[in-house]
mmCIF file of the N, C-alpha and C atoms, coordinates in Angstrom:
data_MODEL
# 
_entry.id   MODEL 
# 
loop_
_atom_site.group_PDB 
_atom_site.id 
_atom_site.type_symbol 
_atom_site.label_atom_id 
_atom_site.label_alt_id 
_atom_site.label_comp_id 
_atom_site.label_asym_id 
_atom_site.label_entity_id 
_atom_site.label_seq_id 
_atom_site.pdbx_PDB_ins_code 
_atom_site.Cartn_x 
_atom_site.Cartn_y 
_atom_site.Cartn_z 
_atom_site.occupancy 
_atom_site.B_iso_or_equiv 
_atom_site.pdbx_formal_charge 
_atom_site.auth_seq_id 
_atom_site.auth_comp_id 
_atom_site.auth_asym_id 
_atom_site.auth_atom_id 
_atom_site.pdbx_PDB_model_num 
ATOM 1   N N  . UNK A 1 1  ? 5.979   35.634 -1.988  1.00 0.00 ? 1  UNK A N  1 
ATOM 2   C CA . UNK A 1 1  ? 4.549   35.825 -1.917  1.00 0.00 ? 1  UNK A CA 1 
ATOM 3   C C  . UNK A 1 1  ? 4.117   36.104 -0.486  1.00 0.00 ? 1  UNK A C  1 
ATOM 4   N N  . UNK A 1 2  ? 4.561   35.528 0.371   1.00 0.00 ? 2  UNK A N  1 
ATOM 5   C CA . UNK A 1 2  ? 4.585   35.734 2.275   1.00 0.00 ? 2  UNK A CA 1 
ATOM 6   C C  . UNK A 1 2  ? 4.366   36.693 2.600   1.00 0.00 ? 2  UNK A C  1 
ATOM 7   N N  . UNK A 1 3  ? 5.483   37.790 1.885   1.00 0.00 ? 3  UNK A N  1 
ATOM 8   C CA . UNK A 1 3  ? 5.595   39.117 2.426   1.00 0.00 ? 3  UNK A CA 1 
ATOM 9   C C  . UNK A 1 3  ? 4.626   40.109 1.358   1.00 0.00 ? 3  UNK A C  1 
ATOM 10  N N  . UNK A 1 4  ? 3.896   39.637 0.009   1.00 0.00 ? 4  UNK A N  1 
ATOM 11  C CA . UNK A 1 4  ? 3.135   40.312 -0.073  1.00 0.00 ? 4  UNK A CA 1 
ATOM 12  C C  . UNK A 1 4  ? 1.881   40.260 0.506   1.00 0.00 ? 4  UNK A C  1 
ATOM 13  N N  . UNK A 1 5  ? 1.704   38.870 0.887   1.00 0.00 ? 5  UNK A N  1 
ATOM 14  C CA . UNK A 1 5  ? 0.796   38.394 1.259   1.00 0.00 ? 5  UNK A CA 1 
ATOM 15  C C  . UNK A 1 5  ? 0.112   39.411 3.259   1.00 0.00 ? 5  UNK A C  1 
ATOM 16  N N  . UNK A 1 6  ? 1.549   39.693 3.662   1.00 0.00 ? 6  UNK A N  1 
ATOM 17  C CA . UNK A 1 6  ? 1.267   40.425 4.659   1.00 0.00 ? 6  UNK A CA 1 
ATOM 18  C C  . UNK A 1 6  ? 1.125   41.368 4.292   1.00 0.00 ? 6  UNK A C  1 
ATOM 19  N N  . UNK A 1 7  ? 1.526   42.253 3.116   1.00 0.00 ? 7  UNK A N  1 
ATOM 20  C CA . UNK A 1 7  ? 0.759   43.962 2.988   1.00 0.00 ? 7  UNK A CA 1 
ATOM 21  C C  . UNK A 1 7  ? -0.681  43.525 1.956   1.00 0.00 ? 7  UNK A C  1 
ATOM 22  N N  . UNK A 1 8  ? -1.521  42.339 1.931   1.00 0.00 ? 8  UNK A N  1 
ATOM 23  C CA . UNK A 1 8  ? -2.562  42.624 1.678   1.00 0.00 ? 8  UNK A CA 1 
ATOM 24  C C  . UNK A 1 8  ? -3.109  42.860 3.151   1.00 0.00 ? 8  UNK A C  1 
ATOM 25  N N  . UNK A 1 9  ? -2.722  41.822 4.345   1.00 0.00 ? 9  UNK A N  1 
ATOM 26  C CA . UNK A 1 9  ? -3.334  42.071 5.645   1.00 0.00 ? 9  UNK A CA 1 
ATOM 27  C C  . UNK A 1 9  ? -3.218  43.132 5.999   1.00 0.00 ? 9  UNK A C  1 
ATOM 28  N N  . UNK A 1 10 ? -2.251  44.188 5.697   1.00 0.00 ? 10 UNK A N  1 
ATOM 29  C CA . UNK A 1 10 ? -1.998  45.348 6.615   1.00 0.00 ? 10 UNK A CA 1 
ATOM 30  C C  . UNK A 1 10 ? -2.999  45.747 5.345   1.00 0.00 ? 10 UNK A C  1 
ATOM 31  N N  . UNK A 1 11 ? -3.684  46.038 4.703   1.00 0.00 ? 11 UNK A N  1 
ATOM 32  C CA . UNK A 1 11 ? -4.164  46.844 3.833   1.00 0.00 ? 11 UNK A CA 1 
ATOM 33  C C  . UNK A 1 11 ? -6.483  46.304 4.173   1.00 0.00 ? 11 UNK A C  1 
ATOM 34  N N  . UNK A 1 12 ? -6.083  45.343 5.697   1.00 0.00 ? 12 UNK A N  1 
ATOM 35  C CA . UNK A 1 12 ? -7.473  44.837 5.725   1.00 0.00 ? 12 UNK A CA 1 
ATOM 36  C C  . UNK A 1 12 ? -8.248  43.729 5.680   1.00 0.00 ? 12 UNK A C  1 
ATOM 37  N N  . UNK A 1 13 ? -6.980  43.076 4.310   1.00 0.00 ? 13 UNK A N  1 
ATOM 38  C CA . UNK A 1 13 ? -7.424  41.829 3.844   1.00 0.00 ? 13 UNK A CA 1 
ATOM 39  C C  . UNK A 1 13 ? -7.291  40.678 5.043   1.00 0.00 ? 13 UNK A C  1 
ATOM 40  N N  . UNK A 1 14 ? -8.246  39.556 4.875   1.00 0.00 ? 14 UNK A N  1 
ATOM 41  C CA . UNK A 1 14 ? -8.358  38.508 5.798   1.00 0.00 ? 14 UNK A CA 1 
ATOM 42  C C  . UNK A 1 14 ? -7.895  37.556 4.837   1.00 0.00 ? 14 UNK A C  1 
ATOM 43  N N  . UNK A 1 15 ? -7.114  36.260 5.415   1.00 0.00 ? 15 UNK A N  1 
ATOM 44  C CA . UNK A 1 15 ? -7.070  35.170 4.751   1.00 0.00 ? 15 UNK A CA 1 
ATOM 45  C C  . UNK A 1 15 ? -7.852  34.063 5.393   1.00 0.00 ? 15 UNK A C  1 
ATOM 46  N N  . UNK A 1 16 ? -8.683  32.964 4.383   1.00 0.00 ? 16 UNK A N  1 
ATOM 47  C CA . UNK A 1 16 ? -9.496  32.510 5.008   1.00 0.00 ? 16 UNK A CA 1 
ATOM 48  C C  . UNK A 1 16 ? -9.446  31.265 4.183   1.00 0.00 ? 16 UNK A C  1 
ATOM 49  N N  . UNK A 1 17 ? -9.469  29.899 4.849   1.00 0.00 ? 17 UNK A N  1 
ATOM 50  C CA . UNK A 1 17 ? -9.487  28.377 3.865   1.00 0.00 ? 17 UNK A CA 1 
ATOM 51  C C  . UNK A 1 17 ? -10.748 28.505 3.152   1.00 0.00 ? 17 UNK A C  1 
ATOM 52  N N  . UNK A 1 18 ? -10.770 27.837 2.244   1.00 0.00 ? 18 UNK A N  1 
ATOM 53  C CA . UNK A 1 18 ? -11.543 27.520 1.085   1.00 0.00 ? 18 UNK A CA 1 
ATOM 54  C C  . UNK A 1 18 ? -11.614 25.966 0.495   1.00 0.00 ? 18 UNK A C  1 
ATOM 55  N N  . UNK A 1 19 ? -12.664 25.410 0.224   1.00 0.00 ? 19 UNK A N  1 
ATOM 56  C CA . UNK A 1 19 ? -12.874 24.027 0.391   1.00 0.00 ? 19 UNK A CA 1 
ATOM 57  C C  . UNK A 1 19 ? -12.442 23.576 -0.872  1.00 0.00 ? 19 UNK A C  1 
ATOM 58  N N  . UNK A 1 20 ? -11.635 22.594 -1.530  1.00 0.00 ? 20 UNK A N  1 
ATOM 59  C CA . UNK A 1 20 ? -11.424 22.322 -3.169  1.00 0.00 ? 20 UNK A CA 1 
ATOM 60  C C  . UNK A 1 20 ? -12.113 21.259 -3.164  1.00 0.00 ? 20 UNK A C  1 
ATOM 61  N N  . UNK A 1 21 ? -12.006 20.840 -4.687  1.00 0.00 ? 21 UNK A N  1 
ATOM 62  C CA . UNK A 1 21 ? -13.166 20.375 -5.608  1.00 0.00 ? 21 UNK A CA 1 
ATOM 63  C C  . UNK A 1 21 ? -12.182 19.588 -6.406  1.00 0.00 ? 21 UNK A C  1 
ATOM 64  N N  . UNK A 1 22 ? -12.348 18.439 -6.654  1.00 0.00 ? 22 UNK A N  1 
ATOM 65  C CA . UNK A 1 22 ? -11.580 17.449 -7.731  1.00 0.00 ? 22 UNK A CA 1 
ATOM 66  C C  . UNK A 1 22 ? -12.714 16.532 -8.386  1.00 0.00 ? 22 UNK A C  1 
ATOM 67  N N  . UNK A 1 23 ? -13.033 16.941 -9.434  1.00 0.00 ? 23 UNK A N  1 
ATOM 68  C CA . UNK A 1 23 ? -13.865 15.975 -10.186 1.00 0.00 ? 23 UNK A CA 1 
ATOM 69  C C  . UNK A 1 23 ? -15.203 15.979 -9.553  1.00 0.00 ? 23 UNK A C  1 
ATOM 70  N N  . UNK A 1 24 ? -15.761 17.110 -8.933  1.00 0.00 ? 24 UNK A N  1 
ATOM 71  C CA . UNK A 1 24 ? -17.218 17.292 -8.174  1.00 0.00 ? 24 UNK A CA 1 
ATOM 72  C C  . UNK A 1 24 ? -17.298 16.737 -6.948  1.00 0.00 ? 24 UNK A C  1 
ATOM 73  N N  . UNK A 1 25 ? -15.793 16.053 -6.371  1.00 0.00 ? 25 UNK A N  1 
ATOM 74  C CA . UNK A 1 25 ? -15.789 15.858 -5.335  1.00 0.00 ? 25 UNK A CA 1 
ATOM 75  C C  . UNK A 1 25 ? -15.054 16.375 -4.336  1.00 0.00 ? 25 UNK A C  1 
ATOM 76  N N  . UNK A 1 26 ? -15.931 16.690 -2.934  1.00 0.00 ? 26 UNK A N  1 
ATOM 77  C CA . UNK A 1 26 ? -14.827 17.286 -2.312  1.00 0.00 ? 26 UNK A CA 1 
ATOM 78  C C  . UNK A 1 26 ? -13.644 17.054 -1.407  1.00 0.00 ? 26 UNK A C  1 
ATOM 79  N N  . UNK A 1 27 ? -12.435 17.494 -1.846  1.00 0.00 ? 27 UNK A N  1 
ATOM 80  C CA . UNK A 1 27 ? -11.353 16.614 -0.929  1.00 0.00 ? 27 UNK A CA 1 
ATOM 81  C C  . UNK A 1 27 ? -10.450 17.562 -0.161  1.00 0.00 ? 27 UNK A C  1 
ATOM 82  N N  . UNK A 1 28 ? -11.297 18.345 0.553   1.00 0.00 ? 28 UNK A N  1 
ATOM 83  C CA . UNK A 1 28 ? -11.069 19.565 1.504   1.00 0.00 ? 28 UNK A CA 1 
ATOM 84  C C  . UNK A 1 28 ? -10.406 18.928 2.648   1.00 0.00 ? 28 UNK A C  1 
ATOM 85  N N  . UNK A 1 29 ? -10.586 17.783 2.762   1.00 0.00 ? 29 UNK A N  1 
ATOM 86  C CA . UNK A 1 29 ? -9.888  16.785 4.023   1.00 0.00 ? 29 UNK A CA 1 
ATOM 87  C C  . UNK A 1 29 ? -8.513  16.541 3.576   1.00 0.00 ? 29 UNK A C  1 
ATOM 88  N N  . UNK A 1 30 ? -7.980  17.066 2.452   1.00 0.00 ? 30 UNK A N  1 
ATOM 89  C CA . UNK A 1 30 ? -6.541  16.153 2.389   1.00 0.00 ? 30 UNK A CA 1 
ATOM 90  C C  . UNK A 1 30 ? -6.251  17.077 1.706   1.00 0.00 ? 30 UNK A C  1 
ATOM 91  N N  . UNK A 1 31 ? -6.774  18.879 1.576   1.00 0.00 ? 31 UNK A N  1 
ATOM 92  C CA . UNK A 1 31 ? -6.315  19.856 1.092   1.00 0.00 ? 31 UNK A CA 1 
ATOM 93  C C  . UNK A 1 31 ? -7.283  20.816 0.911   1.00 0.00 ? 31 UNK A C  1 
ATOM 94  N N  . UNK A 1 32 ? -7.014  22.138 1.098   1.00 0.00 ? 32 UNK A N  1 
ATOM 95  C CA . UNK A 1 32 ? -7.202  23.010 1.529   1.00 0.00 ? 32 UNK A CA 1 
ATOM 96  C C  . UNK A 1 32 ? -6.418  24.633 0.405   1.00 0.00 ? 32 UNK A C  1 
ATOM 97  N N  . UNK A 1 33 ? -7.662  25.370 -0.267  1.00 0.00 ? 33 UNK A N  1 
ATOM 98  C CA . UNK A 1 33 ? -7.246  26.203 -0.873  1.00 0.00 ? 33 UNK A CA 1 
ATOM 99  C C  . UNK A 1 33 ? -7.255  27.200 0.298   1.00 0.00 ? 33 UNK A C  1 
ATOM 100 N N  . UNK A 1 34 ? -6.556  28.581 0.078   1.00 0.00 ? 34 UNK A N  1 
ATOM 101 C CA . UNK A 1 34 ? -6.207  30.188 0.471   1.00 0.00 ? 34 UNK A CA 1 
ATOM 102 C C  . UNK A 1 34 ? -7.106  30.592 -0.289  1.00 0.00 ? 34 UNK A C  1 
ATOM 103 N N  . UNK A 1 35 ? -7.661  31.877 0.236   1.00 0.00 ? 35 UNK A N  1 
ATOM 104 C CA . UNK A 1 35 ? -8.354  32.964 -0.544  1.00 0.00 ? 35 UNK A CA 1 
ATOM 105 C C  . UNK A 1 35 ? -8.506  34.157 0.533   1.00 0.00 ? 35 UNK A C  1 
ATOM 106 N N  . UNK A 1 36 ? -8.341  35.030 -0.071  1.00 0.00 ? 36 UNK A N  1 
ATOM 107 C CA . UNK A 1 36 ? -7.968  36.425 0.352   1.00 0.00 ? 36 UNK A CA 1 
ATOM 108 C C  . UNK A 1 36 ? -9.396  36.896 0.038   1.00 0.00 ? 36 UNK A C  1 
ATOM 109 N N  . UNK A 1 37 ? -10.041 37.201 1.547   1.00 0.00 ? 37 UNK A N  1 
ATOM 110 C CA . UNK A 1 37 ? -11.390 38.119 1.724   1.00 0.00 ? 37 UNK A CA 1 
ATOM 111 C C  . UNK A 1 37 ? -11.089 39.464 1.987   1.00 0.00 ? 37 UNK A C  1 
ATOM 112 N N  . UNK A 1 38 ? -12.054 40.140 0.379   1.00 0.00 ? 38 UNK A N  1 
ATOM 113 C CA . UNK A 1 38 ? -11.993 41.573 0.677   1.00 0.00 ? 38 UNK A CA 1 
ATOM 114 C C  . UNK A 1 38 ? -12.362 42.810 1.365   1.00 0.00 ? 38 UNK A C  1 
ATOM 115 N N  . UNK A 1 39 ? -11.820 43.431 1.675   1.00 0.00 ? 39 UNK A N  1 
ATOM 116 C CA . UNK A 1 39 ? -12.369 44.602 2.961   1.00 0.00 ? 39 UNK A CA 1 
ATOM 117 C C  . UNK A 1 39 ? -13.963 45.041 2.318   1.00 0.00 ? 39 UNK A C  1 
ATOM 118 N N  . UNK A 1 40 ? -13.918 44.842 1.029   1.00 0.00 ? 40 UNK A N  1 
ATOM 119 C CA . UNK A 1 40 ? -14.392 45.963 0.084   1.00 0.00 ? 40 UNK A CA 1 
ATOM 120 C C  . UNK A 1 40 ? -15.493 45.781 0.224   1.00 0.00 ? 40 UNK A C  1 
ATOM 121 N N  . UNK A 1 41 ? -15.693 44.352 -0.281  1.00 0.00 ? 41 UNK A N  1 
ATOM 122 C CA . UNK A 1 41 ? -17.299 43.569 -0.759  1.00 0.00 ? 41 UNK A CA 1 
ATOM 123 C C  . UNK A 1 41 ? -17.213 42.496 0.179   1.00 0.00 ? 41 UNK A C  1 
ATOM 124 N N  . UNK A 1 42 ? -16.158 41.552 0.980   1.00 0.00 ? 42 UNK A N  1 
ATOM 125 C CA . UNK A 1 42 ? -16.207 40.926 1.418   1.00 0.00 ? 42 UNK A CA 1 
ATOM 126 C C  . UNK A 1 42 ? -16.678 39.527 0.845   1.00 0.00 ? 42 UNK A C  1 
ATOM 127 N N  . UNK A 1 43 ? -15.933 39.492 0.041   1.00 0.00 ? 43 UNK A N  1 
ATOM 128 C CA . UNK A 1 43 ? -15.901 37.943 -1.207  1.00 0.00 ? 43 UNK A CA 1 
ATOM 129 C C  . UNK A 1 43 ? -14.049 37.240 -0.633  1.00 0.00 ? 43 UNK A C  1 
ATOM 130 N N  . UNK A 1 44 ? -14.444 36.663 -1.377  1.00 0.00 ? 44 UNK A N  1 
ATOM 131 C CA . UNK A 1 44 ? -12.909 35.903 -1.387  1.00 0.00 ? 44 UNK A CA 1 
ATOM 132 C C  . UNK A 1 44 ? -12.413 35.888 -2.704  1.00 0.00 ? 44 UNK A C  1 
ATOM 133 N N  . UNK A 1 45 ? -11.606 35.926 -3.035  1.00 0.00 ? 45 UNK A N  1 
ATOM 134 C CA . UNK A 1 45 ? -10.563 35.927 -3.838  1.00 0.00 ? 45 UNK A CA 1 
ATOM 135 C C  . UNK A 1 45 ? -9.177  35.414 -3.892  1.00 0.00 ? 45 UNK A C  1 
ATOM 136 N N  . UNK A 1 46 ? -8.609  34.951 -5.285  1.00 0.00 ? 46 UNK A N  1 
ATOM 137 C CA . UNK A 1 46 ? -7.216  34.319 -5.309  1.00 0.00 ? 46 UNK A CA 1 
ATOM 138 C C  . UNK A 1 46 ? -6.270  35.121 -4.963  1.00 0.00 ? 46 UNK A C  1 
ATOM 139 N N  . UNK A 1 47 ? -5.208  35.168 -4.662  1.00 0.00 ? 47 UNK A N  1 
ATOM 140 C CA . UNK A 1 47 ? -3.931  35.974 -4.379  1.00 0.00 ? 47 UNK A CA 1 
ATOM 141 C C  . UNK A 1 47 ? -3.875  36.867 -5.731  1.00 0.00 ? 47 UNK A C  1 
ATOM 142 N N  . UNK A 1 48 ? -3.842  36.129 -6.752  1.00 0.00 ? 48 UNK A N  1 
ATOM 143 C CA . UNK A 1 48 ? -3.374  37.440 -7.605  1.00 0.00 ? 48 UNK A CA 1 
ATOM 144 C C  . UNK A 1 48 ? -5.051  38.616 -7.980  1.00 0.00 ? 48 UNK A C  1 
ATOM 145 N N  . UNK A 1 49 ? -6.088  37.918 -7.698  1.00 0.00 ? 49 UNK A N  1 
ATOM 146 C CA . UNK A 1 49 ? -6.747  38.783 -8.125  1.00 0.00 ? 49 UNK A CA 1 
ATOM 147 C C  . UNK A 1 49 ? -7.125  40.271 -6.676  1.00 0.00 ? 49 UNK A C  1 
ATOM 148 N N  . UNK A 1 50 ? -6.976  39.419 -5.569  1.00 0.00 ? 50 UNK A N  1 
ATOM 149 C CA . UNK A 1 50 ? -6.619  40.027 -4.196  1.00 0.00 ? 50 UNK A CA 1 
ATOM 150 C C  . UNK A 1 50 ? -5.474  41.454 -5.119  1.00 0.00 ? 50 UNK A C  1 
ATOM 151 N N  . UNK A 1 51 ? -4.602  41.132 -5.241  1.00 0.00 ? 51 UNK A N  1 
ATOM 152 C CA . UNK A 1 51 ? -3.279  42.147 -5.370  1.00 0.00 ? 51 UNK A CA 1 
ATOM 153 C C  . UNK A 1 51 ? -3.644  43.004 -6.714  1.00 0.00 ? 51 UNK A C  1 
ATOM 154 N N  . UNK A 1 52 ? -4.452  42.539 -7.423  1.00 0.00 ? 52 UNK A N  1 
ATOM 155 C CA . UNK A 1 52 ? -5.003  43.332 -8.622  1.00 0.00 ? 52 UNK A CA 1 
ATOM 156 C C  . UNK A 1 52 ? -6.307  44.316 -8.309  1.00 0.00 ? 52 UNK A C  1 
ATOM 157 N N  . UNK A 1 53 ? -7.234  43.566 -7.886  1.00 0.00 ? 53 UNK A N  1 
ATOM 158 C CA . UNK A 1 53 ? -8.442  44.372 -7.146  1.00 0.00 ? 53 UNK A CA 1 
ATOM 159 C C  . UNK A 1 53 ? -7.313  46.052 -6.096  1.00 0.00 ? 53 UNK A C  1 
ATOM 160 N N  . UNK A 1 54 ? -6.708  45.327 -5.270  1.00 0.00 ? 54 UNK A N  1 
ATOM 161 C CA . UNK A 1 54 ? -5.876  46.255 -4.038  1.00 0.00 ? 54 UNK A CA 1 
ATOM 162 C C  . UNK A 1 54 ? -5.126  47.751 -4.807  1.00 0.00 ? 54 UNK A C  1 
ATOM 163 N N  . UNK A 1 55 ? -4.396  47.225 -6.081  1.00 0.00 ? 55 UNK A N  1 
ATOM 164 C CA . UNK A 1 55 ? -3.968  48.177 -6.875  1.00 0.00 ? 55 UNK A CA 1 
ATOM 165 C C  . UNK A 1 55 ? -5.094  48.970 -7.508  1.00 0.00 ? 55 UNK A C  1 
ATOM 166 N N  . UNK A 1 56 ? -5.664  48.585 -8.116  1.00 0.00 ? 56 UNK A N  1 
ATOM 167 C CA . UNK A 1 56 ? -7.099  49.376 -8.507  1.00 0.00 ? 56 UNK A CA 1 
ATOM 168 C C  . UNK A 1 56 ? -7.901  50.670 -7.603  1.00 0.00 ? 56 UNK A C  1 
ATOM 169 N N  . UNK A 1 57 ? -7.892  49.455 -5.437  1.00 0.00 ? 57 UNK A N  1 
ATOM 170 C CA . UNK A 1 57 ? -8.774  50.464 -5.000  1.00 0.00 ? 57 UNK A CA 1 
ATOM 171 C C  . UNK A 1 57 ? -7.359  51.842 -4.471  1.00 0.00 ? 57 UNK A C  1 
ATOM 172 N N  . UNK A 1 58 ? -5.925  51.699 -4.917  1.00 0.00 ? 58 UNK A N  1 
ATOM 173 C CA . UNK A 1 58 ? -5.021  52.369 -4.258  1.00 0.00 ? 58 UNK A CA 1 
ATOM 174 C C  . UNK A 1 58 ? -4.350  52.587 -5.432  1.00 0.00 ? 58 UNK A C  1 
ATOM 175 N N  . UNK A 1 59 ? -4.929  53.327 -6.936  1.00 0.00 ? 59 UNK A N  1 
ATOM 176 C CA . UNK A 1 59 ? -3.764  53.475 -7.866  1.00 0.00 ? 59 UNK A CA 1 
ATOM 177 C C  . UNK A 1 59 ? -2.565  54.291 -7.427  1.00 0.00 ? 59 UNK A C  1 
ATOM 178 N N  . UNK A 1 60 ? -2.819  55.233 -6.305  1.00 0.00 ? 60 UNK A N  1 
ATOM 179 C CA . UNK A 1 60 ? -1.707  56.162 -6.263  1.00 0.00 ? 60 UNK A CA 1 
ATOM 180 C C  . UNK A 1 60 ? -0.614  56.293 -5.362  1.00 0.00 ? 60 UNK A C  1 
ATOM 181 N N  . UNK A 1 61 ? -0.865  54.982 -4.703  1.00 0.00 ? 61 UNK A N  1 
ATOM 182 C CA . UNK A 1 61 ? 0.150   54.147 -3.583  1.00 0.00 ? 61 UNK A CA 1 
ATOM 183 C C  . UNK A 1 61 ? 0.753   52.642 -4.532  1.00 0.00 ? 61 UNK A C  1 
ATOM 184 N N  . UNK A 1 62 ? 1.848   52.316 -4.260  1.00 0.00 ? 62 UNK A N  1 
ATOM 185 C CA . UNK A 1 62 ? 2.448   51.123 -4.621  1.00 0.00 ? 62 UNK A CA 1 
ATOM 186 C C  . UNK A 1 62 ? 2.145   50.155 -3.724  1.00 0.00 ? 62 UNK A C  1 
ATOM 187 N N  . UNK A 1 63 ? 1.628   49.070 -4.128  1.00 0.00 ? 63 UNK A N  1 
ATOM 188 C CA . UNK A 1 63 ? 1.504   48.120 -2.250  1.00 0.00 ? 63 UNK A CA 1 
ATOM 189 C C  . UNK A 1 63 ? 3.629   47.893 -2.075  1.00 0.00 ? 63 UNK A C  1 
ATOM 190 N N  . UNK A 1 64 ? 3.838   47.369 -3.162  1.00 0.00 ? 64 UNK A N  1 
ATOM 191 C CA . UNK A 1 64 ? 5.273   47.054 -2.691  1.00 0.00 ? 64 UNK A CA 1 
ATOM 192 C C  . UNK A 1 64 ? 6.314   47.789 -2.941  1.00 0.00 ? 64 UNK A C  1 
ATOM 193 N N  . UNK A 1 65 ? 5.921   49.487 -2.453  1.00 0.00 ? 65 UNK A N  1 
ATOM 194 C CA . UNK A 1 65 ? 6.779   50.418 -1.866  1.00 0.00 ? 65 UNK A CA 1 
ATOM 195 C C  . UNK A 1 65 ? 7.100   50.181 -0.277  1.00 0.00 ? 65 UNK A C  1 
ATOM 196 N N  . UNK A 1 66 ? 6.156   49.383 0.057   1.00 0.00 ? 66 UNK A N  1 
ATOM 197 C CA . UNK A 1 66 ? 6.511   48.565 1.205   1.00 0.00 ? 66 UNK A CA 1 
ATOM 198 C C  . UNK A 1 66 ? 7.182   47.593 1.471   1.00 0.00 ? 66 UNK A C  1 
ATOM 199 N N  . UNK A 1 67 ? 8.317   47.052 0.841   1.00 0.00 ? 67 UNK A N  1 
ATOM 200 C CA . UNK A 1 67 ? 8.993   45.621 0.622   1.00 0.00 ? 67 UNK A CA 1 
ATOM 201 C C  . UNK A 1 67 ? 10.654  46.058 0.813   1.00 0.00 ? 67 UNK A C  1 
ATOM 202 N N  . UNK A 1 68 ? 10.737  47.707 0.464   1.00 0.00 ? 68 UNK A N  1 
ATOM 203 C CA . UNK A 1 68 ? 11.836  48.148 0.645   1.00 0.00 ? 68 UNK A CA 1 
ATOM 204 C C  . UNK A 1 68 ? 12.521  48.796 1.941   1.00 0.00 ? 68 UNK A C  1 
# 
């Protein structure tokens, strides 16, 4: 995931912490979600929806024609 995780950055994307939630409470102090902010709209997003959105705005490039 590391190394896809770096061709979302080369593609723009920022990674940025995100605060979690257990039972309406928050325990951002003893953990800490990822979310991938988009170039596009500039939201955040999970890893896989990051790599799904990315394919969409690039159907005619592979992101992981880059892995080889």
């Amino acid at each position: 995931m590391e190394e896809n995780a770096q061709l979302l950055l080369s593609q723009g994307w920022q990674i940025s912490p995100v605060p979690m939630y257990f039972l309406g409470f928050d325990i951002s102090w003893l953990v800490m979600k990822e979310a991938f902010v988009s170039p596009y709209d500039h939201r955040a997003y999970s890893f896989s929806e990051a790599m799904h959105l990315e394919m969409l705005a690039h159907p005619h490039q592979s992101l992981l024609s880059g892995l080889a």
